[in-house]
Wavefront OBJ file of the C-alpha trace (Angstrom):
o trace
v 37.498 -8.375 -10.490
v 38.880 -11.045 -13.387
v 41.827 -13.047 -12.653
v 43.117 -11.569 -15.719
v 43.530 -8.177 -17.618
v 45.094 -9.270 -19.901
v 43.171 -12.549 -21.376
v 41.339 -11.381 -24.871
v 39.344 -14.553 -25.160
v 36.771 -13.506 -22.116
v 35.372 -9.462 -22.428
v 36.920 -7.869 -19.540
v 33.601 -5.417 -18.545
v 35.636 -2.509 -16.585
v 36.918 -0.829 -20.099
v 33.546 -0.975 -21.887
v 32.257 0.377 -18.213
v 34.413 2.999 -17.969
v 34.191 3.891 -21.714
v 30.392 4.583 -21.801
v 30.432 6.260 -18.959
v 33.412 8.445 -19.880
v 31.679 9.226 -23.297
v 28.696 10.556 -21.223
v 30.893 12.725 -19.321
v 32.088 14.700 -22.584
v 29.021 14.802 -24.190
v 27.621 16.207 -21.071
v 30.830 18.981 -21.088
v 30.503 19.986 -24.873
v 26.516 20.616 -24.002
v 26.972 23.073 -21.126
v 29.886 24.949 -23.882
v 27.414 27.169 -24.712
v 26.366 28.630 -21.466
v 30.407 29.089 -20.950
v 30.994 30.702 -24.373
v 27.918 32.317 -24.928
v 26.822 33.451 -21.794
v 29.867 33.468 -19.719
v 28.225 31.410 -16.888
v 30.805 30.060 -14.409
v 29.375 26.879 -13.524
v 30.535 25.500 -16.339
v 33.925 25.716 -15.070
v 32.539 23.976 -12.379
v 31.520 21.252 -14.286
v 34.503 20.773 -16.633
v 36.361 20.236 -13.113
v 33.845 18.126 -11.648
v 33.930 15.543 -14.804
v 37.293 15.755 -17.243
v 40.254 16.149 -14.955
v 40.266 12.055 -15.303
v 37.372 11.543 -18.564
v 40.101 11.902 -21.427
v 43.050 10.888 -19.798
v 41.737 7.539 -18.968
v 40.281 7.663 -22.562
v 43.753 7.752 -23.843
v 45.234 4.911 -20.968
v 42.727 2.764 -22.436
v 43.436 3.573 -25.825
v 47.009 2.380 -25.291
v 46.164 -0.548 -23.254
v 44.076 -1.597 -26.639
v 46.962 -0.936 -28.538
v 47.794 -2.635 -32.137
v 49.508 -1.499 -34.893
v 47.752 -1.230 -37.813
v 48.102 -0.249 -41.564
v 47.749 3.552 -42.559
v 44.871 3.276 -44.293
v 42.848 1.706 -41.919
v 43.810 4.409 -39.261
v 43.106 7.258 -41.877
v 39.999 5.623 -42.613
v 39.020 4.997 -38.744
v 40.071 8.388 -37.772
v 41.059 10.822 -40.085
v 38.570 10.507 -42.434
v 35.470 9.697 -40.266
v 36.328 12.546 -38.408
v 36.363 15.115 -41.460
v 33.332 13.619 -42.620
v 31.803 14.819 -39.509
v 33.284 18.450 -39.791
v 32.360 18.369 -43.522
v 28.444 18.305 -42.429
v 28.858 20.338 -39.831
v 30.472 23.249 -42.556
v 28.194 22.346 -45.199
v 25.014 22.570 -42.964
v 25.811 25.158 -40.782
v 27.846 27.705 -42.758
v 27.139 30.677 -40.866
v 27.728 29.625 -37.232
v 29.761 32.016 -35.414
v 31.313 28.899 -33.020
v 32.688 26.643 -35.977
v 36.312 25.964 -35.136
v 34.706 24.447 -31.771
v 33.456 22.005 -33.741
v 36.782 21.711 -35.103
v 38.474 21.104 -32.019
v 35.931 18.497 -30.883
v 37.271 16.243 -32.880
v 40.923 16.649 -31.424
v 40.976 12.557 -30.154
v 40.473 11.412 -33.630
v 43.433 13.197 -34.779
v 45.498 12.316 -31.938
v 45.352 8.922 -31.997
v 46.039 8.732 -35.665
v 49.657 10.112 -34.682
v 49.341 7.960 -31.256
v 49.144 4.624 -33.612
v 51.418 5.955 -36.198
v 54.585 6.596 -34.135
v 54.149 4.129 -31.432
v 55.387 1.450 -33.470
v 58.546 3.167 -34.285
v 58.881 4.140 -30.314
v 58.454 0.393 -28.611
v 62.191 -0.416 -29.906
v 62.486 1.769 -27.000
v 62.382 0.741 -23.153
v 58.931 2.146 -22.208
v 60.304 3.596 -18.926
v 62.893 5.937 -21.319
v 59.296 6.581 -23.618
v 57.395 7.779 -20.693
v 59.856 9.863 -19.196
v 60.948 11.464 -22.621
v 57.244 12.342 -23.391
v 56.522 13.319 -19.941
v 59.748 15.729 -20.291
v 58.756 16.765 -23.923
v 55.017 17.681 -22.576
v 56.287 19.652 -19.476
v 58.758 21.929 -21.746
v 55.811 22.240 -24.857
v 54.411 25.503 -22.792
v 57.542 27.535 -23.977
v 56.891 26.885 -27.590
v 54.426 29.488 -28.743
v 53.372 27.405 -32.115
v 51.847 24.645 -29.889
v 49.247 25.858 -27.691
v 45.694 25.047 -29.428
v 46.796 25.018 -32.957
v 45.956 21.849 -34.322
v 45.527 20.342 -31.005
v 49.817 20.138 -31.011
v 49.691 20.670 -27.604
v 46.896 18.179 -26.596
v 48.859 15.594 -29.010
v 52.179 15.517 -26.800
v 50.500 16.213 -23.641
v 48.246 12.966 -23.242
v 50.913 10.958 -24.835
v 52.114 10.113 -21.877
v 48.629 8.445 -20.874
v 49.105 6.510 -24.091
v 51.711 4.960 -22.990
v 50.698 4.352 -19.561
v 47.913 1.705 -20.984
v 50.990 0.269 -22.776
v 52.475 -0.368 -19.549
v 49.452 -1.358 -17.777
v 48.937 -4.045 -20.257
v 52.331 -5.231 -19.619
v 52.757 -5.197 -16.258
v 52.250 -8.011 -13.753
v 52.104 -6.036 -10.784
v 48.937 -4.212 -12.593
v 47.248 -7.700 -13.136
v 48.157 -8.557 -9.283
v 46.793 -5.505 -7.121
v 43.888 -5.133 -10.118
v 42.658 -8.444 -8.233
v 43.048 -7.420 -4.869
v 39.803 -6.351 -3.024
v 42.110 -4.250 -0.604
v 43.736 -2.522 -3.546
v 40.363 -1.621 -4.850
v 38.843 -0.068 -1.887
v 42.145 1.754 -1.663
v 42.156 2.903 -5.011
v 38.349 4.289 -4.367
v 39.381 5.833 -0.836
v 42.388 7.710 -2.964
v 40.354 8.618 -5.879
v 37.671 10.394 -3.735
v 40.302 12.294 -1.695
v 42.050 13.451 -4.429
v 39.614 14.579 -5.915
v 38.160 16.763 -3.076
v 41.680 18.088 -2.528
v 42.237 19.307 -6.802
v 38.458 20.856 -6.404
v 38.953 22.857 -3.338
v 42.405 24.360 -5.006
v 40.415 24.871 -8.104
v 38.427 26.862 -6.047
v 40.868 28.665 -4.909
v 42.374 29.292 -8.127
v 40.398 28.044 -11.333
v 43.277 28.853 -13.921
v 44.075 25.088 -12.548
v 40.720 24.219 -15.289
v 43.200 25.238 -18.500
v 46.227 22.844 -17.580
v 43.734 19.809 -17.502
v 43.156 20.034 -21.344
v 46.576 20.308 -21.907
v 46.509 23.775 -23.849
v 50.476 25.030 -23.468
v 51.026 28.613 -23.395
v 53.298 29.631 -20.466
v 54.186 32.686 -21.946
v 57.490 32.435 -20.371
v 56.270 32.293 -16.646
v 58.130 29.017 -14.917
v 55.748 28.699 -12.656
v 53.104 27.508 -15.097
v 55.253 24.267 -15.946
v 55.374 23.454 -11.526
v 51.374 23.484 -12.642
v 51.846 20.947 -15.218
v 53.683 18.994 -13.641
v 51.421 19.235 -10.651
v 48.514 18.346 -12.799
v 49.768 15.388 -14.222
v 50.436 13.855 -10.885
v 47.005 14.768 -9.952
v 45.413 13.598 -12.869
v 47.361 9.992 -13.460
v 46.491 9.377 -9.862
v 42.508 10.593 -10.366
v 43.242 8.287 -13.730
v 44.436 5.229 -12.675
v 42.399 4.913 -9.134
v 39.102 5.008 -11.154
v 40.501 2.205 -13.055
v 41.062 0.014 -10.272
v 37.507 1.316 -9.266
v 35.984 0.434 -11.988
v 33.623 -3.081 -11.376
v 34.787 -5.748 -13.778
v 31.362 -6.625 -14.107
v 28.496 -6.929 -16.694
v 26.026 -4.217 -16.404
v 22.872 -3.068 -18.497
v 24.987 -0.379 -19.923
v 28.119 -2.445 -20.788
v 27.316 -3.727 -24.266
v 27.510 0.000 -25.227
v 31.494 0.683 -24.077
v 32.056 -0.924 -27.418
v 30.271 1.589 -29.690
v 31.454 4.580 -27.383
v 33.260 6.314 -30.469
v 29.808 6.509 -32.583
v 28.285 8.972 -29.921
v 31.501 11.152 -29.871
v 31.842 10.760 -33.958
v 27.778 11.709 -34.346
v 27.609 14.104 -31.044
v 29.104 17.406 -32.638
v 26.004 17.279 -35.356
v 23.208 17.154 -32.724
v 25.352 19.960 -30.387
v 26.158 21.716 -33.243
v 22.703 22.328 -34.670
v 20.931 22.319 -31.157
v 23.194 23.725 -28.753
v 24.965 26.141 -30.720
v 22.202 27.420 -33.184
v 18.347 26.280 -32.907
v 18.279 25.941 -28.698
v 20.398 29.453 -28.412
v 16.830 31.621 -27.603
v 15.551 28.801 -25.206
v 18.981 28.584 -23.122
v 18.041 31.339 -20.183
v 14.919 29.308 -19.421
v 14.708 26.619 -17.069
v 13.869 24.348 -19.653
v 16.198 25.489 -21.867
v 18.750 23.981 -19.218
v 16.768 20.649 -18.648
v 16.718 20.507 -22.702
v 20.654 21.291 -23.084
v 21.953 19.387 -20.034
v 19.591 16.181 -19.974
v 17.714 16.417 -23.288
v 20.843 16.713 -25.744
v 23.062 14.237 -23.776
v 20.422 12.067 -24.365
v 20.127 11.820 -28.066
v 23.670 11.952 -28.378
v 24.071 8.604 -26.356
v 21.220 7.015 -28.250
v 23.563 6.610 -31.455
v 24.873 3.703 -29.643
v 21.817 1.804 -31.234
v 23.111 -1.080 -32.582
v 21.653 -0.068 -36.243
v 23.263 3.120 -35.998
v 26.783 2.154 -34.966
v 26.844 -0.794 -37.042
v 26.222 2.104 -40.446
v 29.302 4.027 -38.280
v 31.434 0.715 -38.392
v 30.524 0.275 -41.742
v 31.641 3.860 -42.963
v 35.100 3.355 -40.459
v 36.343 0.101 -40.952
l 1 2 3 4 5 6 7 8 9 10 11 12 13 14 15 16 17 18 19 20 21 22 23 24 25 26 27 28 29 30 31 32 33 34 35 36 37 38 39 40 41 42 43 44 45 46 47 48 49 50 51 52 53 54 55 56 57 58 59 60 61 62 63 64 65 66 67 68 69 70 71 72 73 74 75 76 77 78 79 80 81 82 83 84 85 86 87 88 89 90 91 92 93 94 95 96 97 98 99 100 101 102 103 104 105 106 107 108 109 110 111 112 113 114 115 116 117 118 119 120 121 122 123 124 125 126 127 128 129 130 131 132 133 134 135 136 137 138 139 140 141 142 143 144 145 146 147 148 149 150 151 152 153 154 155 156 157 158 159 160 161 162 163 164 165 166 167 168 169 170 171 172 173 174 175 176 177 178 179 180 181 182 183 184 185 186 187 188 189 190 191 192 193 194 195 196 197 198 199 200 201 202 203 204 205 206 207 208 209 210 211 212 213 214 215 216 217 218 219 220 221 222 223 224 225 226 227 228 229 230 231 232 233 234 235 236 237 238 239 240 241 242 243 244 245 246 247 248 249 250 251 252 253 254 255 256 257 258 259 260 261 262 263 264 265 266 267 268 269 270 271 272 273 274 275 276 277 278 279 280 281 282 283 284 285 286 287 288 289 290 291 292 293 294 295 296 297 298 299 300 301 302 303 304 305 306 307 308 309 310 311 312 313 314 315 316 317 318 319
């Protein structure tokens, strides 16, 4: 890998690797929705085990490894207001769909980061040990509050906090910069990622409730033993997290150009899967090339808004 993680004058390739590729993994989850909504097909459990237990929480350790404080309006403009421009169309165009407030909720990242960067500043007076713990604490105890949950993505908000400030720490840390050089470390770090892996699948097979405490929706409903799960899936997940980091090739591929205009597929995304997946593709979706169109097809044209033209107009609209 680099010598350095931490040098801004040369592109370090492993975050735009790992952010188109991440992208493609939630695009890929909010096509298959349908078949889990609509049709109540189980593999789609499968595959929301198989591809986000590690997607959105790396998302967010890279979003706070990136970290700079800007002013309000640029954040409302980058986030808040791109994203309700997005859910404006989606309302305006398709009034009647049944599945709306998915399309809603897909915009959940936008929203959280807008808090992320707006009380982060106030935070780092703080040690970030004494952070961490305190938001790790905070998430763990959210469950017993019924007015989290899914409303307003509260509960998604303090839970990946913590990941937040994990890419703080990353950024800062030494030790990071020393075994992210080691070859041993990253063989390691792909040995541990693998097993782990297996070993959260084959539970989840055992018990797929485990698939509800990845997204970080908090409703214990007073039963203790639903926090040990938290708490279990946030060891689980940091590890899955920061293993495919270290993973990760800090090298220049044909795809990497595009980890910098990964947040124009998952701004434009919910238009395509909202008037394909959800509305026009509905009678096709039994067929088997109703799958290939849904699974392949969508992801597809979703990913293509990473066209230079097209994310340069995004840019434009969000900077």
């Amino acid at each position: 890998m680099d010598s350095s993680l931490h040098q801004n004058k040369k592109r370090i390739f492993l975050w735009d690797n790992l952010k188109i590729i991440l992208i493609l993994f939630v695009v890929i989850h909010h096509a298959s929705l349908p078949y889990g909504i609509l049709k109540g097909q189980r593999w789609c459990d499968m595959l929301l085990m198989l591809l986000m237990p590690y997607a959105m929480p790396t998302f967010t350790i890279i979003s706070g490894y990136w970290f700079k404080p800007r002013p309000i309006n640029v954040l409302a403009r980058k986030f808040l207001l791109s994203s309700m421009f997005v859910l404006f169309l989606c309302y305006g165009l398709w009034p009647d769909g049944v599945y709306l407030p998915w399309t809603l909720d897909i915009m959940w990242y936008l929203w959280v980061l807008f808090f992320y960067y707006l009380i982060t500043p106030k935070l780092l007076k703080y040690n970030l040990n004494f952070i961490m713990l305190a938001s790790v604490i905070l998430s763990l105890i959210a469950g017993f509050i019924p007015i989290l949950g899914q409303s307003f993505s509260l509960g998604r908000m303090i839970g990946f906090y913590p990941f937040f400030v994990l890419g703080l720490k990353i950024r800062s840390s030494a030790k990071w910069q020393a075994i992210s050089t080691s070859q041993k470390a990253i063989i390691a770090a792909r040995i541990v990622f693998v097993v782990t892996f297996i070993i959260y699948f084959i539970l989840f097979l055992y018990d797929n409730s485990l698939s509800r405490y990845i997204t970080f929706f908090y409703k214990y409903n007073g039963n203790w033993y639903c926090l040990l799960y938290s708490l279990f899936t946030y060891l689980i997940v940091t590890i899955l997290s920061l293993s495919l980091i270290l993973s990760m090739p800090n090298k220049e591929y044909w795809f990497t150009k595009y980890g910098s205009r990964s947040l124009t597929p998952y701004l434009l995304h919910p238009l395509l899967l909202y008037s394909l997946s959800w509305t026009l593709a509905v009678p096709i979706m039994d067929k088997w090339y109703g799958y290939v169109f849904y699974m392949l097809v969508i992801p597809a044209l979703s990913m293509m808004t990473v066209h230079s033209r097209v994310d340069g107009f995004v840019k434009k609209l969000t900077s």
